[in-house]
Residue, then its C-alpha position, 0 to 999 in steps of 0.5 A: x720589618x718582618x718577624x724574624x728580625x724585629x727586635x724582642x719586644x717590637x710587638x708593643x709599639x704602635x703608630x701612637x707610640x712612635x708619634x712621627x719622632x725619633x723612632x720612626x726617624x730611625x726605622x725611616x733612615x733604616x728603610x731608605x738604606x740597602x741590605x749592607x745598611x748604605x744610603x740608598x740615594x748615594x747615586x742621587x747627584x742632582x745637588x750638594x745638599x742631596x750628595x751630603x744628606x746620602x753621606x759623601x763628604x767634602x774636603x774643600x769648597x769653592x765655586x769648582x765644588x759641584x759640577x762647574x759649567x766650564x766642564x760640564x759638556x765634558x761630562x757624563x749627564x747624571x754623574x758628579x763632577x768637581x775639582x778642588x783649583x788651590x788644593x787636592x780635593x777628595x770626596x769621602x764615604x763611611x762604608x756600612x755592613x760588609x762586601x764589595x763595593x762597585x765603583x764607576x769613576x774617571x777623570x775630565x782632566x786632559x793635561x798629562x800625569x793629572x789622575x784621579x784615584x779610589x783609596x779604601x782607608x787612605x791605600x790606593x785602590x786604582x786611578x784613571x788617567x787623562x780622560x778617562x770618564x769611566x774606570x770601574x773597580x771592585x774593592x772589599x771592604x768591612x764596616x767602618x772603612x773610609x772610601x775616598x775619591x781625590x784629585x791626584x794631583x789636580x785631575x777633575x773628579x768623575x763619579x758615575x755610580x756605587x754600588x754593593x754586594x754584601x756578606x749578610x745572613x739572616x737570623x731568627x729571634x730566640x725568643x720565638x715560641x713554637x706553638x702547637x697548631x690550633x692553639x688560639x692564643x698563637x693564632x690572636x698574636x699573629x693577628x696583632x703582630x700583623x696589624x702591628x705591622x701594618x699600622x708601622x708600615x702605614x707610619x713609615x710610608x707617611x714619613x717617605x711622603x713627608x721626607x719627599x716634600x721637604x726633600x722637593x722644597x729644599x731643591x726648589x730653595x735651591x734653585x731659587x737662590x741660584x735664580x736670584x743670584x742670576x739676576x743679581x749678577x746680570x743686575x750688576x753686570x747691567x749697572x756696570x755696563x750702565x757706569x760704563x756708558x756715562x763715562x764714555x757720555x762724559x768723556x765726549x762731553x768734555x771732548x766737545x766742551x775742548x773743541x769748542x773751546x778750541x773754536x772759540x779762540x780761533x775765533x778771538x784770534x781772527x777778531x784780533x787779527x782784524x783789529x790789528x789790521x784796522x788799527x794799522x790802517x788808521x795810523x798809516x804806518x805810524x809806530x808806537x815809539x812816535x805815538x808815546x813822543x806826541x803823547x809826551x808833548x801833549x803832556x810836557x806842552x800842558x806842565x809849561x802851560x800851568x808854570x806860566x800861569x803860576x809865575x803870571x799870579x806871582x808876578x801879579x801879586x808882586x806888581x799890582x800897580x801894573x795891572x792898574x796902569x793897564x786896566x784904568x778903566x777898573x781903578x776902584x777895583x784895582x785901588x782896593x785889590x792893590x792896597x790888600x796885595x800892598x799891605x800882604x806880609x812877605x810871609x804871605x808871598x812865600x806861602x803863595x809861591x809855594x803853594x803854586x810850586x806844590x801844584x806844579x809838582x802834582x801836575x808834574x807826578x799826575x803827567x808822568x803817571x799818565x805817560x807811564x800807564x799810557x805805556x803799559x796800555x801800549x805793552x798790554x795792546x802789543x802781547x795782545x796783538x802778539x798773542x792773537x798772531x801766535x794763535x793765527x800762526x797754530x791755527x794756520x798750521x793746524x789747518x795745514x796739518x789737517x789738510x795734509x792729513x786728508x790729502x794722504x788718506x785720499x791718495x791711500x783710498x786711491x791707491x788701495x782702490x787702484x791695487x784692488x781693481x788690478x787684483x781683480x783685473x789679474x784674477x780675471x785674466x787667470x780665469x781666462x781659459x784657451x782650448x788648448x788648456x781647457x784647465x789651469x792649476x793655480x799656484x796657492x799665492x794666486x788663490x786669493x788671501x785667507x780669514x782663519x779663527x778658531x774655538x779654544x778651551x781655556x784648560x787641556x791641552x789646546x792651548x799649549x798646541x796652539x802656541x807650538x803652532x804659533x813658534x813655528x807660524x804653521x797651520x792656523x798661524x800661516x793665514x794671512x790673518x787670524x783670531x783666536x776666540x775663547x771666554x777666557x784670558x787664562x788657564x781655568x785648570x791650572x794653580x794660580x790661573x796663568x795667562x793664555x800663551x796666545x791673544x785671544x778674541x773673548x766672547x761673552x757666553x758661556x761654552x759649555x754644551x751637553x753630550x748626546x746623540x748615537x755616539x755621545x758627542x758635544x752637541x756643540x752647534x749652538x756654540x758654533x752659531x754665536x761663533x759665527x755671529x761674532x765672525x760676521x760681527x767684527x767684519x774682518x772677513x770682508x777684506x779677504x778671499x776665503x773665510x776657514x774655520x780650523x781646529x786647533x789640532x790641524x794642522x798645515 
């Protein structure tokens, strides 16, 4: 502050009485503003937070805010750079004092009939096309007016710099008193006035130093954050990676788990083959139908057996003086036995008669159950044996299939190696030079195959390009074969992110790269490294002749 425009009545306060608050706030913001009272940091684009505190504002925010790494080797180093993807984005600045006002801006964005375009209170001021990075213009203005810069109507916002030339005269305080030279009192104010001003100049270049500090704090927050939003994004980007690798674990185990399921079948398979063979070897030819009968027999044979013995203990019990007459050698034995069976009522002969046909029955349903799970073992042994010669006949295919399979690839390795060596044989021929013709020309279709690939932008106009090649099959699309590399699978500049128009190879790095250099171009080398590495990786290469890195605006 000097003396001709401190306010009446400045003199009186001191570095105390301003104590770092409020008022030395307000001289500090006054003394980091230019002559027209306009932030003197307004080219300060090294972050959001630095771009607000200078007084620009935002009408949107996402990702694409604040100089996206998609863009930036598109850009000027040092300048602003941003777009809105969903809406027309505009930065907006209050104008302060009164003048002209100097702006460098441009637009990234390539696409036809997308502008980027200055407004002073919502009139249109001027507008720079497709790639025009640079577009400078002088607008009047007066305090109060609004300067906006915005999307018109999806172009990227370029601001290079801003600057002022401003109408301001300078005014001296009324309350100034002449003094007649030598008057000491006059003399002892100037030298108050001066340490006043000191003392002042002390406190506000205290409070530079201190807004520096937080000012440096803030933007190593910043980057902090950033760093740490980095290693929580490759953090989650290594446990998806790490997800991905125990499914595919999992998957080849449960692939073996089949296989040796498979095997194992196989396996029981030809154990019931065997078993089939050894039993059929044991009947000699003998069939289930004869084996049941003699079962049958068996069975029949032991029913007879019993009812023979049933009617012998009946006709004992009915003549018991027959077996006397024919055991009298046991007479006191049969004596006493005949004269129970003589004095046993009829009642008595009935329920042993009965008795024995009950048994007879039993022995008869017992019989007729075994014959039936004699049968069923039989049908069990029968799908069983069926079953396993089922399972011999797949796995006798399967095995046939495979064979058949080997035999193929064989012959196509054999072919593939017999057309190969009669390739090189003709290319060794048509290398043969006579002295009459100590050059030959070779036609193209004798000049050996090609592996072209390329490097697309997902935004701007490649794309679009390369697609038309790709209708008319020319230029890059006319090689024998041919990948398109980006990192990205859709339009990065356009509403709703449609798809690419072309397949493409996708690459996991970013391609953004810095301008530099005598004439300011893409120093794009690093890029073009990984490109290659990922050519050499994928290995497509070794099956041709010629390797050709094309751009996508040549054409052939």
């Amino acid at each position: 502050l000097t003396a001709n425009t401190r306010p009446s009545g400045a003199r009186q306060v001191s570095r105390e009485a301003v104590g770092g608050g409020a008022a030395l706030t307000a001289l500090y913001e006054n003394d980091m503003r230019d002559e027209c009272g306009n932030s003197i940091n307004l080219n300060d684009f090294s972050s959001k937070s630095s771009m607000r505190e200078a007084g620009w504002s935002f009408n949107w925010s996402d990702p694409f805010l604040f100089r996206p790494v998609n863009f930036e080797y598109l850009a000027p180093p040092g300048s602003y750079f941003g777009l809105c993807l969903h809406d027309h984005g505009s930065i907006s600045l209050k104008l302060e004092g009164e003048g002209i006002v100097e702006l460098d801006f441009g637009n990234l964005m390539v696409s036809e009939g997308q502008k980027v375009t200055a407004y002073l209170n919502g009139r249109e001021s001027a507008s720079a096309g497709p790639s025009e990075i640079s577009r400078t213009v002088e607008i009047p203005y007066k305090a109060g007016d609004t300067l906006s810069v915005a999307q018109n109507p999806s172009g990227i916002i370029v601001i290079n710099q801003i600057s002022f030339k401003c109408s301001t005269t300078t005014t001296t305080t009324t309350d100034e008193v002449a003094t007649e030279p030598g008057d000491g009192e006059g003399d002892e104010e100037d030298n108050e006035d001066e340490e006043e001003d000191k003392e002042m100049q002390d406190a506000v270049e205290d409070f530079k130093e201190e807004h520096k500090k937080l000012s440096e704090a803030a933007k190593r927050r910043e980057k902090k954050e950033q760093v740490v939003y980095a290693a929580k994004k490759l953090e989650n980007a290594e446990l998806l990676a790490l997800q991905k690798a125990k499914e595919a674990e999992a998957a080849k185990e449960a692939a073996e788990a089949k296989k040796a399921e498979a095997a194992k079948q196989a396996e029981e398979a030809k154990q019931a083959k065997e078993h089939h063979s050894n039993a059929s070897n044991a009947t000699s030819g003998t069939d289930t139908d004869q084996t049941v009968q003699d079962l049958l027999d068996v069975l029949k044979k032991r029913v007879e057996d019993q009812d023979k013995e049933a009617d012998e203990a009946s006709d004992e019990r009915k003549h018991p003086s027959k077996q006397l007459e024919e055991a009298p050698w046991n007479v006191n034995m049969h004596k006493k036995k005949s004269h129970d069976t003589h004095n046993a009522t009829p009642e008595h002969h009935e329920d042993t008669k009965k008795e024995g046909i009950t048994k007879i029955k039993q022995n008869e349903t017992e019989a007729a159950r075994a014959v039936e799970f004699a049968r069923r073992q039989i049908q069990i042994a029968d799908a069983e044996l069926q079953k396993a010669r089922e399972a011999e006949k797949e796995q006798e295919k399967k095995s046939d299939d495979a064979a058949k399979k080997l035999r193929e690839a064989m012959e196509a390795k054999e072919a593939a190696e017999k057309k190969k060596k009669e390739e090189e044989a003709k290319k060794a021929a048509i290398l043969v030079t006579t002295p009459t013709t100590p050059t030959t020309t070779l036609p193209v279709t004798q000049m050996g195959s090609l592996y072209c690939f390329t490097l697309m932008l997902p935004f701007g106009y490649e794309p679009d390009l390369l697609a038309e090649q790709h209708k008319h099959q020319v230029g890059f699309y006319h090689c024998d074969e041919f990948q398109v590399f980006s990192n990205s699978t859709t339009f990065l500049d356009r509403e709703g992110h449609p798809p690419l128009p072309v397949d493409i190879e996708l690459l996991d790095f970013s391609l953004a790269v810095e301008f530099g250099g005598k004439w300011h171009t893409a120093l794009n080398t690093p890029v073009f490294k990984q490109v290659w590495q990922k050519v050499y990786d994928l290995g497509r290469y070794l099956t041709h002749d010629w390797v050709v890195k094309a751009d996508i605006d040549t054409v052939w």
